[in-house]
C-alpha positions in Angstrom: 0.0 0.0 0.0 2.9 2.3 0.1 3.3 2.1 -3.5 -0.3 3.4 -3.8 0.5 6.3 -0.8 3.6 7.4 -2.9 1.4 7.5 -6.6 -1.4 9.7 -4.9 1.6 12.4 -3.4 2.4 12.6 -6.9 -0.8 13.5 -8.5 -1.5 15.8 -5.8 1.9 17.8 -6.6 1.4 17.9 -10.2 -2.0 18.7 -9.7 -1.2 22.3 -10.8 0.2 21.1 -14.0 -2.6 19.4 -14.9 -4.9 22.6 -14.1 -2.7 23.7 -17.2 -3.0 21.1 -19.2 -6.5 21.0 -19.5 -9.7 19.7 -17.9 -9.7 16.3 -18.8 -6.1 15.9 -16.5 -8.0 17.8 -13.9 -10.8 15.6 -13.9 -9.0 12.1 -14.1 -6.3 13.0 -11.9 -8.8 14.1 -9.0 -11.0 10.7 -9.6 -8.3 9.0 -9.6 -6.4 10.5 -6.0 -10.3 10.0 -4.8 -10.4 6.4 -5.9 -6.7 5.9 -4.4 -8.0 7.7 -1.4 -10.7 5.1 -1.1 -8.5 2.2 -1.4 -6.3 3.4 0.9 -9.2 4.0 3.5 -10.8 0.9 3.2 -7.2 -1.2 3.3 -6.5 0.6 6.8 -10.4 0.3 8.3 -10.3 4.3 8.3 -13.9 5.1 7.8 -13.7 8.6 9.2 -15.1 10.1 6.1 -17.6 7.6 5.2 -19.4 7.9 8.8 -20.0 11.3 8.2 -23.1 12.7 7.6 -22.3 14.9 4.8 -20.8 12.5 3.4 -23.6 9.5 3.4 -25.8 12.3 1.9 -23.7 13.2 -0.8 -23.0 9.5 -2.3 -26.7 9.2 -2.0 -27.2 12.2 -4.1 -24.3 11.2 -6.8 -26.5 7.3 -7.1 -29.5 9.5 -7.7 -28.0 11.5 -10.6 -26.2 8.3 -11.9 -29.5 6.3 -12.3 -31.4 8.9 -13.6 -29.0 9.2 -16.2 -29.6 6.0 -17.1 -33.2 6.5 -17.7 -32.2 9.3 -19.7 -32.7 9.5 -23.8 -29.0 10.1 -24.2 -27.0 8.1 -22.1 -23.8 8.4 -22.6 -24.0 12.1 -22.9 -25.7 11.9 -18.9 -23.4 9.8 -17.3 -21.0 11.9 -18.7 -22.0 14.6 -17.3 -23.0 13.0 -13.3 -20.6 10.4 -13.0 -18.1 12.7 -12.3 -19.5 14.5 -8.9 -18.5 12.0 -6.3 -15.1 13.5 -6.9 -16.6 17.3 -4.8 -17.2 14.7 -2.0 -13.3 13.8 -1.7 
């Protein structure tokens, strides 16, 4: 898990690069130092941030979104847009 630790400090200092870059490095690098996050989290049994209220409410929220983009006409053009969010929670 250290590997992972070390990986997630580096997308977090190059962070501002990406901001340059453009707004699809923004956007993968966050979901991916949220997802790293997660897996760290659950690897150590530190649910701090998932007992929290705020927190509970906002996944709920970001399922909402993703399944009524499912329902939706277009898609892939919906779940473009929602699935996304759960990174704001992070």
């Amino acid at each position: 898990m250290n590997y992972l630790s070390v990986i997630n400090q580096i997308l977090i200092i190059f962070l501002p690069i990406s901001l340059i870059i453009g707004s699809g490095f923004v956007n993968s690098s966050v979901a991916l130092i949220s997802f790293i996050y997660i897996v760290i989290s659950i690897y150590k049994k530190d649910f701090l941030l998932i007992k929290n209220k705020f927190f509970i409410l906002f996944a709920f929220w970001c399922i909402y979104l993703i399944i009524i983009s499912l329902f939706s006409d277009y898609v892939l053009l919906s779940l473009e847009s929602s699935l996304f969010y759960i990174r704001f929670g992070f």
